[in-house]
C-alpha positions in Angstrom: 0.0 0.0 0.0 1.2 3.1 -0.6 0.5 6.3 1.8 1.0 9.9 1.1 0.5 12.8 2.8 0.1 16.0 1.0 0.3 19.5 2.6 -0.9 22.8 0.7 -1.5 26.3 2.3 -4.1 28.2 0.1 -5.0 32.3 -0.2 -7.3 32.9 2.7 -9.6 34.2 -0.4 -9.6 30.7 -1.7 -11.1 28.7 1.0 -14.7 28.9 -0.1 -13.5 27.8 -3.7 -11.6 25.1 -2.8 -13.8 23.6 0.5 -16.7 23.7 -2.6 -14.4 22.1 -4.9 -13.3 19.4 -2.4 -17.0 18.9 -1.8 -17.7 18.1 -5.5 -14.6 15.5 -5.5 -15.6 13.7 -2.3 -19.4 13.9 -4.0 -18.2 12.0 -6.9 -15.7 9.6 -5.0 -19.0 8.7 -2.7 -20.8 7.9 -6.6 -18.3 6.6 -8.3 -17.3 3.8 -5.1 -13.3 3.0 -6.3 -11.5 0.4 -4.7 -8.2 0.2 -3.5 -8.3 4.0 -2.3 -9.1 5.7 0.9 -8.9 9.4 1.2 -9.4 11.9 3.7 -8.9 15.9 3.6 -8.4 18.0 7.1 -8.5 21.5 7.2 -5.6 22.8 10.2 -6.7 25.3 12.7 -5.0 28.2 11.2 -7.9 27.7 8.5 -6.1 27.7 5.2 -3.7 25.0 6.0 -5.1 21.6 4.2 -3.5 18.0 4.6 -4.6 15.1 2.3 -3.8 11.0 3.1 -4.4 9.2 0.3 -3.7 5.2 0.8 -3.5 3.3 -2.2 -3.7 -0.5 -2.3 -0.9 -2.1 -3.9 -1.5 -3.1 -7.5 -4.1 -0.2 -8.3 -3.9 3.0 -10.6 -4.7 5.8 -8.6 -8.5 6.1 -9.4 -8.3 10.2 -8.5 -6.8 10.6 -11.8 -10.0 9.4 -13.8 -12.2 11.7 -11.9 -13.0 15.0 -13.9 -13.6 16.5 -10.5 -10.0 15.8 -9.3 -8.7 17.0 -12.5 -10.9 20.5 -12.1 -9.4 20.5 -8.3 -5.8 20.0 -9.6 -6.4 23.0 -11.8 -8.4 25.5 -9.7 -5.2 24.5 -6.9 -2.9 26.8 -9.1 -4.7 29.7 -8.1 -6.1 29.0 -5.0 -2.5 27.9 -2.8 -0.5 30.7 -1.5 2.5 28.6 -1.8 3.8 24.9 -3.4 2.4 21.9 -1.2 4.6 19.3 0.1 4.3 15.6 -0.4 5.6 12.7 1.5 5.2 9.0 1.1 4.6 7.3 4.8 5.3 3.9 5.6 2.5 2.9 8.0 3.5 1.1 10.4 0.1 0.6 12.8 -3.5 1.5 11.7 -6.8 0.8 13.5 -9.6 1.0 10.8 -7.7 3.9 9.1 -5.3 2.8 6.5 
């Protein structure tokens, strides 16, 4: 499995675009049901501050990237982050219904 975790500070102007953006990708992750993914987005307390954790089983093709939603969040997040996110693969080592 493969675990990242994906950290992006937006424009404070941003945050109603991109919490209604989110809203449409999680919409069509809950229609379109993929397997092999689990995905979670948190908003920090300083309230433009997001962190993603995307797990992806082993043996699957990301299923974000056939999405049109994702693609249209991947696009808007050029003008909505105030600077580059940071990603880092985790190695999980201990999960209780999470990962």
């Amino acid at each position: 499995m493969k675990v990242l975790m994906i950290r992006a500070r937006v424009k404070a102007t941003a945050v109603t675009e991109i919490e209604a953006a989110g809203k449409r990708l999680f919409a069509a992750l809950e229609l379109a049901q993929p397997q092999g993914i689990r995905y979670a987005t948190c908003r920090l307390p300083d309230g433009v501050t997001y962190v993603n954790l995307i797990a992806i089983d082993d043996g699957v093709d990301n299923p974000l990237l056939a999405l049109p939603e994702a693609r249209a969040f991947e696009e808007g997040l050029k003008n909505w982050r105030a600077e580059p996110p940071t990603s880092e693969q985790l190695t999980v080592f201990g999960s209780y219904r999470f990962f």
